[in-house]
PyMOL Python script that loads the backbone (N, CA, C, O; Angstrom):
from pymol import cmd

cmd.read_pdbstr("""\
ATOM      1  N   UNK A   1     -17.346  74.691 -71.761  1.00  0.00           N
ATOM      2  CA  UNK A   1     -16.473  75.469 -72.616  1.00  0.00           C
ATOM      3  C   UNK A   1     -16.083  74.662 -73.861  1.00  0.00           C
ATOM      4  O   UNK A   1     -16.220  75.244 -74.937  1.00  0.00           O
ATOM      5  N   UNK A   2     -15.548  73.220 -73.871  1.00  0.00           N
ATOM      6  CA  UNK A   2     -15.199  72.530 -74.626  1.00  0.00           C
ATOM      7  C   UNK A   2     -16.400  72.603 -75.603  1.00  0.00           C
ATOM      8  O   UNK A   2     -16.166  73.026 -76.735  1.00  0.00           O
ATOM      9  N   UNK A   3     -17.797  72.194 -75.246  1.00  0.00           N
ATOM     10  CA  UNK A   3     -19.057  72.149 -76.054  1.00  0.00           C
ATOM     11  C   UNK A   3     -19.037  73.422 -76.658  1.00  0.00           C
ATOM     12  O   UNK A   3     -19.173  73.299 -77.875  1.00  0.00           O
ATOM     13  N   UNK A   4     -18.914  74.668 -76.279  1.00  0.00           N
ATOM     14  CA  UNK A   4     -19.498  75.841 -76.688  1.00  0.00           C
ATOM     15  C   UNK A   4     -18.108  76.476 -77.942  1.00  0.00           C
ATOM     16  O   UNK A   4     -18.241  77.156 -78.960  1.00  0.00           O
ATOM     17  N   UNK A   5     -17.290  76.096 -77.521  1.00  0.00           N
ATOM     18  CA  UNK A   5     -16.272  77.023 -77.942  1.00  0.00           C
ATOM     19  C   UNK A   5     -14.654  76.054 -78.254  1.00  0.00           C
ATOM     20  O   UNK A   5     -13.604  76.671 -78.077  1.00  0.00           O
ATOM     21  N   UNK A   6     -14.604  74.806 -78.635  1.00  0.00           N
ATOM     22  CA  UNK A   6     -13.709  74.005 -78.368  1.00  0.00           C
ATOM     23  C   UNK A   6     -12.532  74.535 -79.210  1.00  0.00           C
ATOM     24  O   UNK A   6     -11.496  74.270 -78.600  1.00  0.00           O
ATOM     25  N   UNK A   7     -12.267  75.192 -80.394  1.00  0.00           N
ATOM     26  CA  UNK A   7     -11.265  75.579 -80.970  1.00  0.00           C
ATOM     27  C   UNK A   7     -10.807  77.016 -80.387  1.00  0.00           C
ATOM     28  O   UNK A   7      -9.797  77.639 -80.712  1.00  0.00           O
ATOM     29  N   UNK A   8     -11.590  77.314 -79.641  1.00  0.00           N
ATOM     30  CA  UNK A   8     -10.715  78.832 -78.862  1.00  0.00           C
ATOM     31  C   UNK A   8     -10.233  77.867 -77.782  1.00  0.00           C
ATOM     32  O   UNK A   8      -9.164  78.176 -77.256  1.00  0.00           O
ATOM     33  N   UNK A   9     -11.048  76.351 -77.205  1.00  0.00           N
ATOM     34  CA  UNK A   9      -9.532  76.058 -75.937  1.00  0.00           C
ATOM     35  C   UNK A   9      -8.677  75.306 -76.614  1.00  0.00           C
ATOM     36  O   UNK A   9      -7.757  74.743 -76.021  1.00  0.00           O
ATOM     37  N   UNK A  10      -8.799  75.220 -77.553  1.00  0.00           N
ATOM     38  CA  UNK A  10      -7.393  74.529 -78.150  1.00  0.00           C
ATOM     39  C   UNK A  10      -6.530  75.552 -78.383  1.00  0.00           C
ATOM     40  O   UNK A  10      -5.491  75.632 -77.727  1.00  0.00           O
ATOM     41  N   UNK A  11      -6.819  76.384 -79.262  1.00  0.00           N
ATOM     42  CA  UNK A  11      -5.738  77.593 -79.554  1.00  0.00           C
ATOM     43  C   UNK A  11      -5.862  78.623 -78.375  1.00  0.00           C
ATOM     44  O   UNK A  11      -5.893  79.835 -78.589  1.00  0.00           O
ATOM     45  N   UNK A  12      -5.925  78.123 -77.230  1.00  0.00           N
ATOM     46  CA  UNK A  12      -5.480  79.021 -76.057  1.00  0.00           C
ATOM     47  C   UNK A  12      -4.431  78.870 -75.421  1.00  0.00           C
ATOM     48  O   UNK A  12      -4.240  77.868 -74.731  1.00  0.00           O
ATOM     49  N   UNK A  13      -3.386  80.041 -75.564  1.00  0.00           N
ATOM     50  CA  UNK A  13      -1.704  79.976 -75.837  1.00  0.00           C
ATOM     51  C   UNK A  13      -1.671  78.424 -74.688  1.00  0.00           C
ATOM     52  O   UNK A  13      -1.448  77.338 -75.224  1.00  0.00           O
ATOM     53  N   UNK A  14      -1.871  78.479 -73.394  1.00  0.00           N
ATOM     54  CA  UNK A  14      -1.504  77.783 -72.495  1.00  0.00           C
ATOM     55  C   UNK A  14      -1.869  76.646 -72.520  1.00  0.00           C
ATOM     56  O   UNK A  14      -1.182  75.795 -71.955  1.00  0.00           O
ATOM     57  N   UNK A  15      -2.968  76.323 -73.132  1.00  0.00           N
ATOM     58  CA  UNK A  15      -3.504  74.849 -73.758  1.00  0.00           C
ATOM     59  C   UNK A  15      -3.298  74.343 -74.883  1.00  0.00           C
ATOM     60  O   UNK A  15      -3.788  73.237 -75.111  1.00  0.00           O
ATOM     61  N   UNK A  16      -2.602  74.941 -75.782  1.00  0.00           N
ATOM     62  CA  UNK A  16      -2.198  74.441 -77.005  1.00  0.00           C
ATOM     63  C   UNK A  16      -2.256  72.976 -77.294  1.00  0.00           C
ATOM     64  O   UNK A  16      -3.082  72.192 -77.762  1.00  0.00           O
ATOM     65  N   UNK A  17      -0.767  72.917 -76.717  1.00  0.00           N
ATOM     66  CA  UNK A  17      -0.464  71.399 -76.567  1.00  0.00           C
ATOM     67  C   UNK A  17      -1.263  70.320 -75.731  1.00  0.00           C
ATOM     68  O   UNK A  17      -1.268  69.119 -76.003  1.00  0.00           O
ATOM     69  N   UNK A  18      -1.915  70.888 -74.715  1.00  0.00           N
ATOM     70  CA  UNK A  18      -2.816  69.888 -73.908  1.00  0.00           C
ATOM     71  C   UNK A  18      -3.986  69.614 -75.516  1.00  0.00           C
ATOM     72  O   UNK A  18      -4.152  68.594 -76.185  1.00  0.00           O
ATOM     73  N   UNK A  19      -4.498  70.791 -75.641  1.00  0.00           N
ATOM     74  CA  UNK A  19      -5.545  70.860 -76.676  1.00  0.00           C
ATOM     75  C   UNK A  19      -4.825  69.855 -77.733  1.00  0.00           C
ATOM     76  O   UNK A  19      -5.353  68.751 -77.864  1.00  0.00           O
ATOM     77  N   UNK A  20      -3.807  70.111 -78.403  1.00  0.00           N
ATOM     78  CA  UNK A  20      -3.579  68.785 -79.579  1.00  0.00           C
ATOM     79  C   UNK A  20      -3.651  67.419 -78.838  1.00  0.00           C
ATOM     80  O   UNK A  20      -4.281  66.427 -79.204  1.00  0.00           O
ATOM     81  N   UNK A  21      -2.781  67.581 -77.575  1.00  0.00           N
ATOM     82  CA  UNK A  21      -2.788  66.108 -77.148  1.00  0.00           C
ATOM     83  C   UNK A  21      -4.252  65.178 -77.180  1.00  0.00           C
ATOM     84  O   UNK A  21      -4.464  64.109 -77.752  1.00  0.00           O
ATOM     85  N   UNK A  22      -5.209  66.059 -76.296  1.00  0.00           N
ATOM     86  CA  UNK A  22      -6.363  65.667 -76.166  1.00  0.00           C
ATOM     87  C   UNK A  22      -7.063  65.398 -77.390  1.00  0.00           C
ATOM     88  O   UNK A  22      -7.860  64.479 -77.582  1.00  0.00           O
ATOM     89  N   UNK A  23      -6.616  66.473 -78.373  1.00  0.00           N
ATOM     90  CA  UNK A  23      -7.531  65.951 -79.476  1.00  0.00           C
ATOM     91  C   UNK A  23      -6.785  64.581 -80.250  1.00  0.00           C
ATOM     92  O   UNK A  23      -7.590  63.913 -80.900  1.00  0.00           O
ATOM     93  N   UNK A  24      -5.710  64.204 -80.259  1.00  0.00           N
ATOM     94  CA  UNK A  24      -5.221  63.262 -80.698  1.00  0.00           C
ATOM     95  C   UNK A  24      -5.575  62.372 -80.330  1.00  0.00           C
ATOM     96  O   UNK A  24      -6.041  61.483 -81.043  1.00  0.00           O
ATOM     97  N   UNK A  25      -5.474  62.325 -79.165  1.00  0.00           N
ATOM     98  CA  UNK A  25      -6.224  60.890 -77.918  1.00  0.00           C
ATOM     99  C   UNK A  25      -7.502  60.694 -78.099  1.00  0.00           C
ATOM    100  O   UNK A  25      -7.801  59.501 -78.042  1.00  0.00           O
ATOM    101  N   UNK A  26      -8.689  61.669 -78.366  1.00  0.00           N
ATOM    102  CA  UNK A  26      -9.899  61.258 -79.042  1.00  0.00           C
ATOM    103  C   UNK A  26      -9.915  60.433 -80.092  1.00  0.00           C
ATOM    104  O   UNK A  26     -10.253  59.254 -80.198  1.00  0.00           O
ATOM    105  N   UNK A  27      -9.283  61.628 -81.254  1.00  0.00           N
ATOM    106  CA  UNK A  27      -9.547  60.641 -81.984  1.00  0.00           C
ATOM    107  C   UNK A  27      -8.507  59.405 -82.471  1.00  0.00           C
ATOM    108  O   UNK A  27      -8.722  58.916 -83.581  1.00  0.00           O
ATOM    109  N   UNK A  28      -7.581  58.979 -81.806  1.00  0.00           N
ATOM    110  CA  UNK A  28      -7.069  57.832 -81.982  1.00  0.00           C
ATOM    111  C   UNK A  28      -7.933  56.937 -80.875  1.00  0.00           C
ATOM    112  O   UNK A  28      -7.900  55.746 -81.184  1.00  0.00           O
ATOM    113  N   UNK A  29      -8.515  57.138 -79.955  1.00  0.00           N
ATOM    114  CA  UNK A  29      -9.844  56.472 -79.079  1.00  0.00           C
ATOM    115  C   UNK A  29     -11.112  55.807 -80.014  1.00  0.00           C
ATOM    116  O   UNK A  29     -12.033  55.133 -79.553  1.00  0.00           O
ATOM    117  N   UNK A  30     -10.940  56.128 -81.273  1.00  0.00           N
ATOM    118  CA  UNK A  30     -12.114  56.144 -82.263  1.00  0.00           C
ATOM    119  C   UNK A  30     -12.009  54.168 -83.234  1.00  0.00           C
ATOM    120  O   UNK A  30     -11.446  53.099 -82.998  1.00  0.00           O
ATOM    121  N   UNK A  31     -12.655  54.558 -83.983  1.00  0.00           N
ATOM    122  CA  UNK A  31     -13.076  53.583 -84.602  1.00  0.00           C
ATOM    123  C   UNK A  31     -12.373  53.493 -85.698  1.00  0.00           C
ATOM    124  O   UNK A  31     -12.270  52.384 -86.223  1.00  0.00           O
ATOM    125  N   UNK A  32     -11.537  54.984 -86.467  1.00  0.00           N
ATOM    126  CA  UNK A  32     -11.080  55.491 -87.210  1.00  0.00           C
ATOM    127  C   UNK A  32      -9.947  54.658 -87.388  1.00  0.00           C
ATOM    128  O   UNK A  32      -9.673  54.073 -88.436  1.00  0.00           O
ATOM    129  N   UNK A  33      -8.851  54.599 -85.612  1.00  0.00           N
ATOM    130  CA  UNK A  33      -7.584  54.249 -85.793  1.00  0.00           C
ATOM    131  C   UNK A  33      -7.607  52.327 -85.319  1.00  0.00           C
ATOM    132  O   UNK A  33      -8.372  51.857 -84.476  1.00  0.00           O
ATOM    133  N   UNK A  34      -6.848  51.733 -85.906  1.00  0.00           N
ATOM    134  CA  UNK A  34      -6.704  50.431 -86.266  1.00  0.00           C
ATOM    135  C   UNK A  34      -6.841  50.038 -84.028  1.00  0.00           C
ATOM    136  O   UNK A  34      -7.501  49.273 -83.324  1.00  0.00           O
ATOM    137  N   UNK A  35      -5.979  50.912 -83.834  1.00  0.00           N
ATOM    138  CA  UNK A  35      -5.086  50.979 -82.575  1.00  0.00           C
ATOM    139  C   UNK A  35      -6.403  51.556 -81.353  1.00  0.00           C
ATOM    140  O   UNK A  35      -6.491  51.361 -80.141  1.00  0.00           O
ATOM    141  N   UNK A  36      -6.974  52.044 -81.969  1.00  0.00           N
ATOM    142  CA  UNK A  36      -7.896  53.210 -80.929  1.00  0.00           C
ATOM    143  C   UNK A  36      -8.674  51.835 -80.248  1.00  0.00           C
ATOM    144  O   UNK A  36      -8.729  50.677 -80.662  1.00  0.00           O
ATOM    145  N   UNK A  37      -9.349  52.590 -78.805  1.00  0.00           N
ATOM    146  CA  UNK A  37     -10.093  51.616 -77.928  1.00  0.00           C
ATOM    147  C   UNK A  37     -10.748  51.099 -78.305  1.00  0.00           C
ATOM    148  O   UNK A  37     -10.851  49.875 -78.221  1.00  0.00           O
ATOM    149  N   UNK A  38     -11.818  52.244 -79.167  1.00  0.00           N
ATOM    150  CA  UNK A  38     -12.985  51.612 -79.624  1.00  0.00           C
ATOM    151  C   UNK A  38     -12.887  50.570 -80.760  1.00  0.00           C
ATOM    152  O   UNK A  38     -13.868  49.831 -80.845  1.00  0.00           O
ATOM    153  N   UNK A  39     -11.808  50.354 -81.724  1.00  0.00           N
ATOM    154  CA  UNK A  39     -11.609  49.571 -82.604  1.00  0.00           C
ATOM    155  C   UNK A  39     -11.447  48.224 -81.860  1.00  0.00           C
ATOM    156  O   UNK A  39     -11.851  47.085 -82.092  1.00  0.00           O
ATOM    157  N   UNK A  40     -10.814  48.700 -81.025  1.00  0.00           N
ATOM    158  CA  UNK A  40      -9.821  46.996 -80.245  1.00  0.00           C
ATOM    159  C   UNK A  40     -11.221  46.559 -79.824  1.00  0.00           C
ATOM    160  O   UNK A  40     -11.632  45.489 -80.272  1.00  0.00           O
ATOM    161  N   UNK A  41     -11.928  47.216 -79.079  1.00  0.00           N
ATOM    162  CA  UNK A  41     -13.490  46.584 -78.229  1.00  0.00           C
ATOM    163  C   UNK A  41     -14.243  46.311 -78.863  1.00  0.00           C
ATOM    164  O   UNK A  41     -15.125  45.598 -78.385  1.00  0.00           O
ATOM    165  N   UNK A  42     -14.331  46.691 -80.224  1.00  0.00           N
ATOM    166  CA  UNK A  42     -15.402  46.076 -81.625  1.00  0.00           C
ATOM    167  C   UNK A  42     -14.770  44.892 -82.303  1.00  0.00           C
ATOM    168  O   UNK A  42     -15.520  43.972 -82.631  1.00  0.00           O
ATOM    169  N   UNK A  43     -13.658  44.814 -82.520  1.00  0.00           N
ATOM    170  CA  UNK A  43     -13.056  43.748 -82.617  1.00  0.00           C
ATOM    171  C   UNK A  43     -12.794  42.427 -81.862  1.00  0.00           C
ATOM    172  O   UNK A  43     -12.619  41.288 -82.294  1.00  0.00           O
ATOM    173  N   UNK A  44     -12.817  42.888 -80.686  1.00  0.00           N
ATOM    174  CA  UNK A  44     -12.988  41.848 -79.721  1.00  0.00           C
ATOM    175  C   UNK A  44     -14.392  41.682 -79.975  1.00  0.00           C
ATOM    176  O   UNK A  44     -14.536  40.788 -80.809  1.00  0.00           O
ATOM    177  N   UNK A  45     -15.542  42.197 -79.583  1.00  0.00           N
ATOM    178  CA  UNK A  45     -16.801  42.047 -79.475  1.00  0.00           C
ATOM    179  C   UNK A  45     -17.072  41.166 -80.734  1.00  0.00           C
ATOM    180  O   UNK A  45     -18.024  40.418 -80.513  1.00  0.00           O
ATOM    181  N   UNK A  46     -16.532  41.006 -82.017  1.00  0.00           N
ATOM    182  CA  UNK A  46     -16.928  40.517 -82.816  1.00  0.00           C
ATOM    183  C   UNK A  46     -16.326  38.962 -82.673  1.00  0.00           C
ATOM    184  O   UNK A  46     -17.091  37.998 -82.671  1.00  0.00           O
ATOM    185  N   UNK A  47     -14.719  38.805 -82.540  1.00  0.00           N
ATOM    186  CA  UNK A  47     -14.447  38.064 -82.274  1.00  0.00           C
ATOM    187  C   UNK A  47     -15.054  37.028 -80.862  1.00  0.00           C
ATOM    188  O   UNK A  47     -15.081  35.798 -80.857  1.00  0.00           O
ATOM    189  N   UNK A  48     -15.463  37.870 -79.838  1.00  0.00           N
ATOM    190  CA  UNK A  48     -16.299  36.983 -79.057  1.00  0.00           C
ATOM    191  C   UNK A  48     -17.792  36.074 -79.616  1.00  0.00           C
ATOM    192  O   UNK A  48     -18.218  35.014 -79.158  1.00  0.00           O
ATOM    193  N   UNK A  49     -18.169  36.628 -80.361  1.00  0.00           N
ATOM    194  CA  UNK A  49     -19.597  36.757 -81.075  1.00  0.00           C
ATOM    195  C   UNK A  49     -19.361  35.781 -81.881  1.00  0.00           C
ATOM    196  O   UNK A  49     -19.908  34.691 -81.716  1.00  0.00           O
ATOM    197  N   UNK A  50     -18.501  36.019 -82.888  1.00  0.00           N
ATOM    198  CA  UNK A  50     -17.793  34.387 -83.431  1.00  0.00           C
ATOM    199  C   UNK A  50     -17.983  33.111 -82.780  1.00  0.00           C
ATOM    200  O   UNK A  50     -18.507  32.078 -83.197  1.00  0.00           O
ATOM    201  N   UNK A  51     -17.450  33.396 -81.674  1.00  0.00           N
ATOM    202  CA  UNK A  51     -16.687  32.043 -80.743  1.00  0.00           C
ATOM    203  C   UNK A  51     -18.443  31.634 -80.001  1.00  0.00           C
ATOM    204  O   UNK A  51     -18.987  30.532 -79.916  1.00  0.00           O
ATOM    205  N   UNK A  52     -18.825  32.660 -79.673  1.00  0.00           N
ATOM    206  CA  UNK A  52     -20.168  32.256 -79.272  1.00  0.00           C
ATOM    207  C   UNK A  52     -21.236  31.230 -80.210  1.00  0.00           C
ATOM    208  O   UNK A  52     -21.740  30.154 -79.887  1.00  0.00           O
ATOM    209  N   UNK A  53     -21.346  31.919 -81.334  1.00  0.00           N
ATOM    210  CA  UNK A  53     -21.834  31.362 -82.183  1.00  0.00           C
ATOM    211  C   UNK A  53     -21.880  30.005 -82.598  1.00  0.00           C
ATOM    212  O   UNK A  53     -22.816  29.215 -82.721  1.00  0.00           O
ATOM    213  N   UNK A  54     -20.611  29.912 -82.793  1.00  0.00           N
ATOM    214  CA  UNK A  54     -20.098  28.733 -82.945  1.00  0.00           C
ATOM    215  C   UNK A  54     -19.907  27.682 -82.048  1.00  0.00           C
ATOM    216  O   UNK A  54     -19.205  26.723 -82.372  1.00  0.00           O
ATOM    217  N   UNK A  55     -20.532  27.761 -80.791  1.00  0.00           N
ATOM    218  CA  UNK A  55     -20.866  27.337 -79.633  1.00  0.00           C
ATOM    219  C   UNK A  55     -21.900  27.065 -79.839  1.00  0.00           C
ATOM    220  O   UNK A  55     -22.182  25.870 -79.928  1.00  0.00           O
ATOM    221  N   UNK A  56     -22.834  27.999 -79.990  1.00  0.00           N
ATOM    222  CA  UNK A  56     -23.935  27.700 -80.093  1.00  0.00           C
ATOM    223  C   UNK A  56     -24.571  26.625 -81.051  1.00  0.00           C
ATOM    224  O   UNK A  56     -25.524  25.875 -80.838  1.00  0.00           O
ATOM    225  N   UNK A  57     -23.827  26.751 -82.091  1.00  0.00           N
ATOM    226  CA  UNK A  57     -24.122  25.735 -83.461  1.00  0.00           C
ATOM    227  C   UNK A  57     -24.028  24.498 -82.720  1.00  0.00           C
ATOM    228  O   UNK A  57     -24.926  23.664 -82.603  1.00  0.00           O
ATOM    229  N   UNK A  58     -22.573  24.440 -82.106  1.00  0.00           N
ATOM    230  CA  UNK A  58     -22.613  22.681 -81.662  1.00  0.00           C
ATOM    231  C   UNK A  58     -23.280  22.103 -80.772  1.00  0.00           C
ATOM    232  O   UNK A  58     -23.424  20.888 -80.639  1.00  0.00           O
ATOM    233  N   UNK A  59     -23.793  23.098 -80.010  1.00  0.00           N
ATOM    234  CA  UNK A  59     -24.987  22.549 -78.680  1.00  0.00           C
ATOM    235  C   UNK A  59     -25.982  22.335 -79.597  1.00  0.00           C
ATOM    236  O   UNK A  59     -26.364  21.178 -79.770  1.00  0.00           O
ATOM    237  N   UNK A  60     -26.474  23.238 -80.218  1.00  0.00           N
ATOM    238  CA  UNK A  60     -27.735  22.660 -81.353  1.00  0.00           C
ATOM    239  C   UNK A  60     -27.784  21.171 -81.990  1.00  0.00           C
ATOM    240  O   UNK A  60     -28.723  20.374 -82.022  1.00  0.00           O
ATOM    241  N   UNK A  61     -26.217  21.038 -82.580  1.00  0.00           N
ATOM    242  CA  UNK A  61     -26.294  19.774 -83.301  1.00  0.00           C
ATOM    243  C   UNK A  61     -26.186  18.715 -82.099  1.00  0.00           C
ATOM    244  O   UNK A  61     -26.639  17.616 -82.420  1.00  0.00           O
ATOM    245  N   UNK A  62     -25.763  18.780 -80.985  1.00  0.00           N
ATOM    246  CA  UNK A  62     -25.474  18.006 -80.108  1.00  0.00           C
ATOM    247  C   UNK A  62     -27.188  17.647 -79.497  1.00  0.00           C
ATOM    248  O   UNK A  62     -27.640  16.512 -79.349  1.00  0.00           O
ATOM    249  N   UNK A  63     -27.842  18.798 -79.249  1.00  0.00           N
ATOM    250  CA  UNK A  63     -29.621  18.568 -79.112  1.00  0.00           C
ATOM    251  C   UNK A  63     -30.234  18.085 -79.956  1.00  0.00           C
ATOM    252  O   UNK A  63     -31.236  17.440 -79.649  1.00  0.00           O
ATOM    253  N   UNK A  64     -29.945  18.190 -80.978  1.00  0.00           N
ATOM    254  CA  UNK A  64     -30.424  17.658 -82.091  1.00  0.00           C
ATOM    255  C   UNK A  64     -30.260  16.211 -82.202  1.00  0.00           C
ATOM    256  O   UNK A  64     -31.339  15.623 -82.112  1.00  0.00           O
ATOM    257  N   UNK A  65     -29.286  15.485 -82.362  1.00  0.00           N
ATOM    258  CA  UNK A  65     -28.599  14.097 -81.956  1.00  0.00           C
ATOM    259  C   UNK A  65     -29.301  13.647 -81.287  1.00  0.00           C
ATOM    260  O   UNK A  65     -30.160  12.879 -81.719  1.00  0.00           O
ATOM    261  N   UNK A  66     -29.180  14.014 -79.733  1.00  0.00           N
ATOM    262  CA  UNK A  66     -29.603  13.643 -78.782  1.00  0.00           C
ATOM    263  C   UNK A  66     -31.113  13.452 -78.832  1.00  0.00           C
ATOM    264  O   UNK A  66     -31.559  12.338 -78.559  1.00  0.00           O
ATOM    265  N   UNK A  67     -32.038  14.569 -79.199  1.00  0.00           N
ATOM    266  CA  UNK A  67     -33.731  14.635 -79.367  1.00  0.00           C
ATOM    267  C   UNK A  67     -33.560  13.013 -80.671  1.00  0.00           C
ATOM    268  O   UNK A  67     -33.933  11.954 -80.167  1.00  0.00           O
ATOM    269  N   UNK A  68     -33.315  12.972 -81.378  1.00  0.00           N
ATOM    270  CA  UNK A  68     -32.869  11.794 -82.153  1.00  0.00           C
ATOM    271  C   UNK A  68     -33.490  10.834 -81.514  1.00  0.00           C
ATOM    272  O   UNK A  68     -34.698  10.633 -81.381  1.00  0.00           O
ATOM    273  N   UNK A  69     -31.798   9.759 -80.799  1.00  0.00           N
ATOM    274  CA  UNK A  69     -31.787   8.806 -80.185  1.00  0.00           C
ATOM    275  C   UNK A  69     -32.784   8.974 -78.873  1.00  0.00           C
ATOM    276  O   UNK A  69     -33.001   7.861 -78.394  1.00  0.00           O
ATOM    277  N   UNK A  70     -33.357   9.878 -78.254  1.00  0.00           N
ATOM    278  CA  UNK A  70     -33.988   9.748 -77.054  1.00  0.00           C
ATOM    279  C   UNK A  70     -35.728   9.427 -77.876  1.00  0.00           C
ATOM    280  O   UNK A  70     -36.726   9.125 -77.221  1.00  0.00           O
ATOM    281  N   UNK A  71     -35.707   9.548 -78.979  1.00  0.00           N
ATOM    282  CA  UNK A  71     -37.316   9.764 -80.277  1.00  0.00           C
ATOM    283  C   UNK A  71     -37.347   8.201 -80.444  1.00  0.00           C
ATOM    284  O   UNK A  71     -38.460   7.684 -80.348  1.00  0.00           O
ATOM    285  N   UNK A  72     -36.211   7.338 -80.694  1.00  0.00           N
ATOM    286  CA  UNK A  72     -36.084   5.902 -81.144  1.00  0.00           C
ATOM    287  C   UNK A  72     -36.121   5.344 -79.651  1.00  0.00           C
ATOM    288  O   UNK A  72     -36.998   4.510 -79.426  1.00  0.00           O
ATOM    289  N   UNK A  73     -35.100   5.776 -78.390  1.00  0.00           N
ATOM    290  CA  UNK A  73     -35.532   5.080 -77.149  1.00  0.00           C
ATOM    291  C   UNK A  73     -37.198   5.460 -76.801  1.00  0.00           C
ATOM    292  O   UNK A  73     -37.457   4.257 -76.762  1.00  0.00           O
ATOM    293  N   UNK A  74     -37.774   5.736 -76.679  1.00  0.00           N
ATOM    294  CA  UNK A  74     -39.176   6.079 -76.118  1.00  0.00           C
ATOM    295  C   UNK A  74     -39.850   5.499 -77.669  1.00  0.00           C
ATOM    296  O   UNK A  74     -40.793   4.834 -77.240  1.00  0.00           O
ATOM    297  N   UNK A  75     -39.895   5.399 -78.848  1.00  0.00           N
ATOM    298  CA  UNK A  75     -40.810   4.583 -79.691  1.00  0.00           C
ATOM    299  C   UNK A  75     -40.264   3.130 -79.706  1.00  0.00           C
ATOM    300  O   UNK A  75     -41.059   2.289 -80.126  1.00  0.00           O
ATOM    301  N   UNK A  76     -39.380   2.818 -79.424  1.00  0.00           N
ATOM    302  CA  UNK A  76     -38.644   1.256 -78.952  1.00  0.00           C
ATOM    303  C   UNK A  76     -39.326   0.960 -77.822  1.00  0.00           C
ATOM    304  O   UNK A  76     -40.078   0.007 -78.021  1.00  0.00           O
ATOM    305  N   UNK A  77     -39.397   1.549 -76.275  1.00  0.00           N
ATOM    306  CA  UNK A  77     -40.130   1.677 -75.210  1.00  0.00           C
ATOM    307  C   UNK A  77     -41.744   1.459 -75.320  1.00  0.00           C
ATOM    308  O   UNK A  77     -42.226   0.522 -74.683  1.00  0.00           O
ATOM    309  N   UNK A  78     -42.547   2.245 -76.063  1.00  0.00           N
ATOM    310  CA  UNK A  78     -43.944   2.198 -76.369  1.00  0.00           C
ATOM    311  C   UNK A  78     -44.068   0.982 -77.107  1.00  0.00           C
ATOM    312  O   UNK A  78     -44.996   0.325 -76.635  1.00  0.00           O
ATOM    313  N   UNK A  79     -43.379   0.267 -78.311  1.00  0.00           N
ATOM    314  CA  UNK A  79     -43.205  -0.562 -78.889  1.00  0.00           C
ATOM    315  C   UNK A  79     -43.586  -2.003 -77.924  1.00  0.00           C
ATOM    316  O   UNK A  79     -44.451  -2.849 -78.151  1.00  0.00           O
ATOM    317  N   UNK A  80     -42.568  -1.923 -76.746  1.00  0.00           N
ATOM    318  CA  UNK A  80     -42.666  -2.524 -76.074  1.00  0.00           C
ATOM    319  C   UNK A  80     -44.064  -2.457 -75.106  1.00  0.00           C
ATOM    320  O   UNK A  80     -44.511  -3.450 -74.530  1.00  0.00           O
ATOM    321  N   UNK A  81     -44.329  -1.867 -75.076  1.00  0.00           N
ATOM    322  CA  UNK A  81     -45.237  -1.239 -73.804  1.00  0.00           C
ATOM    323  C   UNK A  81     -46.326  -2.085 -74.545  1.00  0.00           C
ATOM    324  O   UNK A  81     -46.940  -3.021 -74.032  1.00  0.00           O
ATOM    325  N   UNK A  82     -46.524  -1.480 -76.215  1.00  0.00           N
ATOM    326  CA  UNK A  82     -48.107  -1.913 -76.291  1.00  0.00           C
ATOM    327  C   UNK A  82     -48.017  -3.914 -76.416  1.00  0.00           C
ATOM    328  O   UNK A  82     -49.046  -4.411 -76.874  1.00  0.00           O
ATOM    329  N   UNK A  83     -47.154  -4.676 -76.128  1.00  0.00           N
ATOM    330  CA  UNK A  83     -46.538  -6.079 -76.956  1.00  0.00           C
ATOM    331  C   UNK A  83     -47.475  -6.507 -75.796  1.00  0.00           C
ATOM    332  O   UNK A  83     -48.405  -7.306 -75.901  1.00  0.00           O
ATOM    333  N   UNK A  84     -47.146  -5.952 -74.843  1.00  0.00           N
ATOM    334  CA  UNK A  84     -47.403  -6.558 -73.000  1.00  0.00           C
ATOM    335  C   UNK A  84     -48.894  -6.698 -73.643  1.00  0.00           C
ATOM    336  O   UNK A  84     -49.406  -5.756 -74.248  1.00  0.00           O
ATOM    337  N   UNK A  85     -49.486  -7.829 -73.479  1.00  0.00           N
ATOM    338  CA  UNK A  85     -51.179  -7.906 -72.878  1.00  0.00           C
ATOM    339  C   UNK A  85     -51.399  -7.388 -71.897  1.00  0.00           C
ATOM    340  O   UNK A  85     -50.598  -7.236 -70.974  1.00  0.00           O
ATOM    341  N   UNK A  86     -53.001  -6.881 -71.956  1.00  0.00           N
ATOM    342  CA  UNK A  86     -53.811  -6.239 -71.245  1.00  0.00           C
ATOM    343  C   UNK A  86     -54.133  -7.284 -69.501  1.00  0.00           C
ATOM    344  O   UNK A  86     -54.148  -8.514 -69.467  1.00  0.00           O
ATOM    345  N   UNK A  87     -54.223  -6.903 -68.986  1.00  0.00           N
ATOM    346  CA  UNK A  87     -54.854  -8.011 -67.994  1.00  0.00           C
ATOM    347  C   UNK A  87     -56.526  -7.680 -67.651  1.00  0.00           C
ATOM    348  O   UNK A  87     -57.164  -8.427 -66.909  1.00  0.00           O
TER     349      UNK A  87
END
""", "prot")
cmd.dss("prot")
cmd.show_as("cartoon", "prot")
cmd.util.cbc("prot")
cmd.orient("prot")
């Protein structure tokens, strides 16, 4: 009924007010209102996405570092390796 015909159940004497309520609650549910669910859950979602990110950056630089000093231990190591005579 709602799909087919939604402004005859709103303006149906006995649903009136359910009908505004409901439609208010949609669309303050929306993206529209600062307050609505869907705003708060995109906002969060972004703000998580942030924080992720930025997580992510420092594990990178931290692998990065690390691939580094582990590039100088193992050519310091081989360094050594080839010094040894053969037997």
């Amino acid at each position: 009924m709602l799909n087919s015909d939604y402004s005859g159940v709103v303006a149906f004497p006995e649903c009136e007010q359910w009908g505004r309520t409901f439609t208010t609650m949609l669309n303050n549910a929306g993206t529209g209102s600062a307050k609505g669910i869907l705003s708060l859950a995109l906002n969060s979602n972004s703000n998580i996405e942030s924080t992720l990110n930025a997580e992510i950056s420092r594990e990178d630089s931290l692998i990065s570092a690390q691939q580094k000093s582990l590039t100088a231990e193992l050519n310091a190591a081989n360094q050594i390796m080839q010094a040894i005579p053969n037997c």
